[in-house]
C-alpha positions as CSV (number, residue, x, y, z in Angstrom):
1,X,-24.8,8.5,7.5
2,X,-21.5,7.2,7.2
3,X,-20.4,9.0,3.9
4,X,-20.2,12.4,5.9
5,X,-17.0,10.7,8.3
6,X,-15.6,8.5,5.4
7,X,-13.5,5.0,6.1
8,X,-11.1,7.2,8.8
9,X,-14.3,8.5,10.8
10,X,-15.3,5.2,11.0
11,X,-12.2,3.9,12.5
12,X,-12.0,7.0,14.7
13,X,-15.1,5.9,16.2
14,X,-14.1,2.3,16.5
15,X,-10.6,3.5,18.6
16,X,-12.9,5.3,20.5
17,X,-15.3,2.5,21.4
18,X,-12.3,-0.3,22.1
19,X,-10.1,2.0,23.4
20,X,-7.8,-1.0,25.4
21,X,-6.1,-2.3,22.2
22,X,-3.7,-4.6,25.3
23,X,-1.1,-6.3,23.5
24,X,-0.2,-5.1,19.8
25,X,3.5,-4.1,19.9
26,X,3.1,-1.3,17.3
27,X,-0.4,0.2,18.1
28,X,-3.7,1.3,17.2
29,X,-3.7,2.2,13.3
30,X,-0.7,0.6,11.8
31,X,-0.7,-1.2,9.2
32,X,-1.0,-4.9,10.7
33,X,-1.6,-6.1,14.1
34,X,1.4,-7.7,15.9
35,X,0.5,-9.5,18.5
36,X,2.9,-9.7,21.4
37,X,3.3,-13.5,22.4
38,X,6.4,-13.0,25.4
39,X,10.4,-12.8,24.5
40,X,11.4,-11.3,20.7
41,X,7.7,-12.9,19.1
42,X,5.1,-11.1,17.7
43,X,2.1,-12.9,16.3
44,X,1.1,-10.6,12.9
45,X,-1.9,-10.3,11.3
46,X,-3.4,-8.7,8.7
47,X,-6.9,-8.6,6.6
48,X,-7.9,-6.2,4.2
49,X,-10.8,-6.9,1.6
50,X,-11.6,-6.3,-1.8
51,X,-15.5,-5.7,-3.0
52,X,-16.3,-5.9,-6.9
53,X,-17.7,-2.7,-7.5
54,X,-15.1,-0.8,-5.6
55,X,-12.2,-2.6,-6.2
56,X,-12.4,-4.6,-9.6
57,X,-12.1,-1.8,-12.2
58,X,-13.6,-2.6,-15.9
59,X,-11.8,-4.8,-17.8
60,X,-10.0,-6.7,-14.9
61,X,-10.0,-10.5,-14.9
62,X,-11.4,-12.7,-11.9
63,X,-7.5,-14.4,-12.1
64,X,-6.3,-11.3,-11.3
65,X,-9.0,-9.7,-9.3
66,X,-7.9,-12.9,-6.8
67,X,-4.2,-12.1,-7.4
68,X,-5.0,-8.6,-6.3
69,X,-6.4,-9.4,-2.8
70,X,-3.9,-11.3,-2.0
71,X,-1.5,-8.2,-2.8
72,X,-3.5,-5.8,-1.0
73,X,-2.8,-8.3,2.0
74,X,1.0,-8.6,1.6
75,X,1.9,-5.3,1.0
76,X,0.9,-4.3,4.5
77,X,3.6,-7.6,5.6
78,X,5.8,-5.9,2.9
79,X,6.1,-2.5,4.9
80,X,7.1,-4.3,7.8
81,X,9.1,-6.5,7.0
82,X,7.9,-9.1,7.8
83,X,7.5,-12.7,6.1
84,X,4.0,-14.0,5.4
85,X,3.4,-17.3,6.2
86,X,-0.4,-18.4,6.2
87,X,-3.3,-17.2,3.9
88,X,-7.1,-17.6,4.7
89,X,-10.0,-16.2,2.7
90,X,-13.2,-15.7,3.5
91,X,-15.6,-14.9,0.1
92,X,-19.0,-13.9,0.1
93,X,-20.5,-15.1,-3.4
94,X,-23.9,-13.7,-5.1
95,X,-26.5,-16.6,-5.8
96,X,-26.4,-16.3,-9.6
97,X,-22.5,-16.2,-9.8
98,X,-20.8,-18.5,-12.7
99,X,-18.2,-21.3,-11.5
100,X,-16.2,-20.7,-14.5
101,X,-15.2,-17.5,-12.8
102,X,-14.8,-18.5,-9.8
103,X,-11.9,-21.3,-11.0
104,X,-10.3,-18.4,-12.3
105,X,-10.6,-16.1,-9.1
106,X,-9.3,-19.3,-7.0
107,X,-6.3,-19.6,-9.0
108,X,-5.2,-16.1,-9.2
109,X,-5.0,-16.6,-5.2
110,X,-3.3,-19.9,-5.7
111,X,-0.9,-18.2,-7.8
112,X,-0.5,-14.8,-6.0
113,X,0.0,-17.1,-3.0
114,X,2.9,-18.8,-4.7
115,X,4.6,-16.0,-6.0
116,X,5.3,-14.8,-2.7
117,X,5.6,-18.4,-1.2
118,X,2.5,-18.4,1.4
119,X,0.8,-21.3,2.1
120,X,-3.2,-20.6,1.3
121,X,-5.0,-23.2,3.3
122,X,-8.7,-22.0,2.7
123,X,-11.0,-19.8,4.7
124,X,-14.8,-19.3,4.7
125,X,-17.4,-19.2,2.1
126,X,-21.4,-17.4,2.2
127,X,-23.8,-15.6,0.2
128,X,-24.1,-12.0,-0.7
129,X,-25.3,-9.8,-3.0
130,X,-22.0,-8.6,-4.8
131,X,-18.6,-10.4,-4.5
132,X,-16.6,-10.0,-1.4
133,X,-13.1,-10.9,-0.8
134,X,-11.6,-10.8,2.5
135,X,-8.0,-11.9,2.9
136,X,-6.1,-12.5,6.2
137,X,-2.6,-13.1,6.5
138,X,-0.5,-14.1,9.5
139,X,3.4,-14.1,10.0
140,X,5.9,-14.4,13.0
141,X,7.7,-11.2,13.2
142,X,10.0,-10.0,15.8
143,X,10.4,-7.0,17.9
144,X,14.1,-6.1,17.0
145,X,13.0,-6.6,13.1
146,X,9.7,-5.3,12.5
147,X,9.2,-2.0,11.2
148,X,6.3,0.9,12.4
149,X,5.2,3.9,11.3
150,X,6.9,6.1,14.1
151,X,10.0,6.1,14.7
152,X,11.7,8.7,12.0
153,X,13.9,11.4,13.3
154,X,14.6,14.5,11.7
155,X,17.2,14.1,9.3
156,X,16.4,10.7,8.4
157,X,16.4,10.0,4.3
158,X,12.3,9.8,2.7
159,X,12.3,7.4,0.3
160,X,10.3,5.0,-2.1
161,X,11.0,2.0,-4.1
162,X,9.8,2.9,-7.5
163,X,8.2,5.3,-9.5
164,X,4.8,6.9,-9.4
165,X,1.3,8.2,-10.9
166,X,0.9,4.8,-13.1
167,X,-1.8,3.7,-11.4
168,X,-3.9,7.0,-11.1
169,X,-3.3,7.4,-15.0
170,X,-4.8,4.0,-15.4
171,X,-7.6,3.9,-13.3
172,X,-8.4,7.2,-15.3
173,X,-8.4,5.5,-18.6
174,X,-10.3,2.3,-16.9
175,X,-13.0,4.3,-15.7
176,X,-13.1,7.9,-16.6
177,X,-12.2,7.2,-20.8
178,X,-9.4,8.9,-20.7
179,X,-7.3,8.6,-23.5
180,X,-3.6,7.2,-23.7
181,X,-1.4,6.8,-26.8
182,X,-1.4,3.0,-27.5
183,X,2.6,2.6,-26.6
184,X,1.6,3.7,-23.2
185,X,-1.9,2.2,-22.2
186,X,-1.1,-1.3,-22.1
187,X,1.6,-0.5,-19.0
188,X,-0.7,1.8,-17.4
189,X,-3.2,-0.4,-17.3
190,X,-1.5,-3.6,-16.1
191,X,-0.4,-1.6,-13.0
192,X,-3.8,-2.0,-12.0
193,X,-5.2,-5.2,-13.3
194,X,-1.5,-6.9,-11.9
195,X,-0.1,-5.2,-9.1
196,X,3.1,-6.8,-7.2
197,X,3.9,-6.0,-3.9
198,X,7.6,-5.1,-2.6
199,X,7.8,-7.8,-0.2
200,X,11.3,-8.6,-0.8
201,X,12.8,-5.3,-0.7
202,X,10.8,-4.6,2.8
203,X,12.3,-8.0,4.2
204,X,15.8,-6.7,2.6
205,X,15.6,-3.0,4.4
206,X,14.0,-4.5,7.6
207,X,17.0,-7.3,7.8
208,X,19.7,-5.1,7.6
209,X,18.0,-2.3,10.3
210,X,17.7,0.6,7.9
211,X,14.6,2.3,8.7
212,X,13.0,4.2,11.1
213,X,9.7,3.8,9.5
214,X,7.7,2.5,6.6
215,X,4.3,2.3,4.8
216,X,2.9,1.5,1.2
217,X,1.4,3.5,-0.8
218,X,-1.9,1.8,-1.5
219,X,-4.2,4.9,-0.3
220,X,-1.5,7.0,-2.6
221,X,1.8,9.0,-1.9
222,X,1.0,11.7,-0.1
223,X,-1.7,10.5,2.2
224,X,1.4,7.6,3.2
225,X,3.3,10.8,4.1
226,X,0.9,12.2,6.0
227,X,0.0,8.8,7.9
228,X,4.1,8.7,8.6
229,X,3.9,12.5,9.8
230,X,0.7,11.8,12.2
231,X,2.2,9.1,13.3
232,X,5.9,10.5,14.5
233,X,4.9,13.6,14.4
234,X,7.7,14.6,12.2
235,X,7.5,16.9,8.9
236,X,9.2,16.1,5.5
237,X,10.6,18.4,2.9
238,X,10.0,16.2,-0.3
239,X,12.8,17.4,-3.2
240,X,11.9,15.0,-5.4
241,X,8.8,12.7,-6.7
242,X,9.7,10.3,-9.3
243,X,6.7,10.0,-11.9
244,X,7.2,7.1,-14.7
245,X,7.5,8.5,-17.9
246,X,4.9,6.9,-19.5
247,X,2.3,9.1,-17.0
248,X,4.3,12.6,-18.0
249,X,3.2,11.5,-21.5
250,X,-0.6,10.5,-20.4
251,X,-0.8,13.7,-18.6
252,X,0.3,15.6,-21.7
253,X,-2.3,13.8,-23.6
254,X,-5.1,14.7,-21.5
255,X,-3.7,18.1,-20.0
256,X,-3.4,16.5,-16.7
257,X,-1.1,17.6,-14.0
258,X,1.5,14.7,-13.6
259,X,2.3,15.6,-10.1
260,X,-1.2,15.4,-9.2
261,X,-1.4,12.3,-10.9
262,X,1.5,10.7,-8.9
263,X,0.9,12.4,-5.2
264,X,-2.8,11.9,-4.8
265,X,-3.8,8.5,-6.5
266,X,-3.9,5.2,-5.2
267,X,-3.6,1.5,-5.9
268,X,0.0,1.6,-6.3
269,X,1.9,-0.7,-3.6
270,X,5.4,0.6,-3.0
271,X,7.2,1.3,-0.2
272,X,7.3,4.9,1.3
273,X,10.2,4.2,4.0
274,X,12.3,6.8,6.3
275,X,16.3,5.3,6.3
276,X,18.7,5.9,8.8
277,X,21.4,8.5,6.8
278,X,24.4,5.7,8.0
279,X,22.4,3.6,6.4
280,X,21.2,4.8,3.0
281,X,24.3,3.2,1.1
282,X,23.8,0.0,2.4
283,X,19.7,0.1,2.0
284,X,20.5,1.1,-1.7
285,X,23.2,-1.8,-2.3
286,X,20.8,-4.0,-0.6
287,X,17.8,-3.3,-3.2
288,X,20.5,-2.9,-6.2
289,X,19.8,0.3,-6.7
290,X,15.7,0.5,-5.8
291,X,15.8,2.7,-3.6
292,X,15.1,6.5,-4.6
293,X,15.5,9.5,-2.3
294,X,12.7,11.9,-2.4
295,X,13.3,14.2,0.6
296,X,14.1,14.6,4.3
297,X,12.1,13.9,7.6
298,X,11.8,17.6,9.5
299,X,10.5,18.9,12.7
300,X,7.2,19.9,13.0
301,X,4.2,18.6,11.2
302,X,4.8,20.5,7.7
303,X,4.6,18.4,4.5
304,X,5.9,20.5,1.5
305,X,7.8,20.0,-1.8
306,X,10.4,22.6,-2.8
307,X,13.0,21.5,-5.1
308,X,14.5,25.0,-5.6
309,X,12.5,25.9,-8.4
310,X,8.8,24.7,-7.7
311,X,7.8,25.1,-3.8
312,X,4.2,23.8,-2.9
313,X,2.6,22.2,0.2
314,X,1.3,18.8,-0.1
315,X,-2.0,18.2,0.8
316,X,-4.0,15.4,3.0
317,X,-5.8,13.8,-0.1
318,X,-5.5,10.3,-1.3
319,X,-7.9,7.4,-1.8
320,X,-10.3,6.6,0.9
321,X,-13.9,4.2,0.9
322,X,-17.3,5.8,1.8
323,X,-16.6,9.2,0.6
């Protein structure tokens, strides 16, 4: 069965099976397809999807249920820098679904679309037996410009572009109970039901040749370090992981680890980016100050976290489908 190799066995199998993946400027198992069409061009793609009873948590609207696949799609764009242009969708839709919902799911993509000024012109609609979104993107991205996941060089700055552990905490309340202190669960909560992707601070750091690599953070932080690791084969001594204070106080509330809370979740959509050192003032000026330092790439293929007073390695966990 397919739940003892998980949503990476399967795409093991299926790089096994292709094998000849002839023409995509950045490889097998980044984060989008770009497509190389001759000279500085790359045709890039993207599609991810979004099922209701994996990816709509309780208590999430269908307007922002359609905001959020379109997220899911741009944050991938957002990583490398690159500018979306065109989104399609194509929607499986159960038999005994209401239109009044689906109005609502239609305009959180119109709106989703607009807020990071793509052009949605349609897609593909057919039956199913629970809700399926699936989003594709495409974008003209160039060679000198876009942005990989290998490429970082020991030395290079680790960074991310906000804070972490919101939307573990959340997802926690949303489906586990948990409890949160009513100044605190309203913001926890909207990180999930209204995520934004960093689209302009990836188009920011990729203009202005900053990084060596770059990632988001959707399956979680640490499983983003280890893709970047795999994928250079490069280590990182992490110093610092910034967790929002609003999840120190959730985790105090429940006796939760906070650290845990902000490594190993997912559903969060920042930027986990390697920056050239020469670089790191102008990357910070660049994002007006949005742009936090959390350790420093390595040799070898050790992940740990040791900021002199706390030393721990960080494990390959994060979110993953089918397991």
């Amino acid at each position: 069965m397919v739940l003892s190799i998980g949503e990476r066995g399967i795409i093991e199998i299926i790089s096994r099976i292709v094998e000849d993946f002839k023409g995509d400027f950045l490889g097998f198992g980044d984060d989008v397809v770009a497509y190389d069409l001759g000279g500085d061009i790359l045709a890039v793609v993207k599609t991810d999807m979004l099922v209701d009873y994996t990816d709509i948590p309780p208590g999430m609207s269908y307007y922002q249920a359609g905001w959020k696949v379109v997220t899911m799609n741009v944050s991938d764009f957002a990583a490398k820098g690159v500018k979306p242009q065109v989104f399609l969708l194509s929607m499986g839709i159960p038999r005994g679904f209401e239109v009044k919902p689906l109005r609502e799911l239609i305009e959180g993509i119109r709106d989703a679309c607009k807020y990071y000024s793509i052009n949605y012109l349609g897609g593909d609609t057919n039956e199913s037996l629970n809700l399926i979104l699936a989003g594709f993107l495409f974008g003209i991205g160039f060679k000198n410009r876009i942005v990989g996941r290998r490429g970082a060089k020991p030395g290079d700055i680790v960074a991310v572009t906000g804070e972490f552990g919101r939307s573990a905490a959340g997802l926690k309340i949303a489906l586990e109970g948990y409890f949160a202190p009513m100044n605190i669960a309203g913001k926890l909560l909207r990180s999930i039901y209204e995520p934004k992707a960093r689209l302009n601070e990836g188009l920011k750091l990729s203009s202005i040749d900053a990084l060596t690599s770059s990632i988001d953070s959707s399956d979680g932080l640490a499983w983003s370090l280890h893709e970047l690791s795999k994928a250079g084969n490069i280590g990182f001594h992490i110093h610092n992981i910034p967790i929002a204070e609003e999840v120190k106080l959730f985790a105090e509330a429940n006796r939760l680890n906070p650290i845990d809370l902000a490594l190993y979740g997912g559903e969060e959509y920042e930027l986990v980016v390697t920056v050239k050192p020469e670089k790191w003032v102008e990357a910070v000026k660049a994002l007006n100050g949005v742009l936090i330092e959390i350790g420093r790439v390595i040799d070898g293929g050790r992940i740990y976290y040791d900021d002199g007073a706390v030393k721990f390695e960080i494990e390959r966990r994060g979110f993953e489908h089918l397991r």
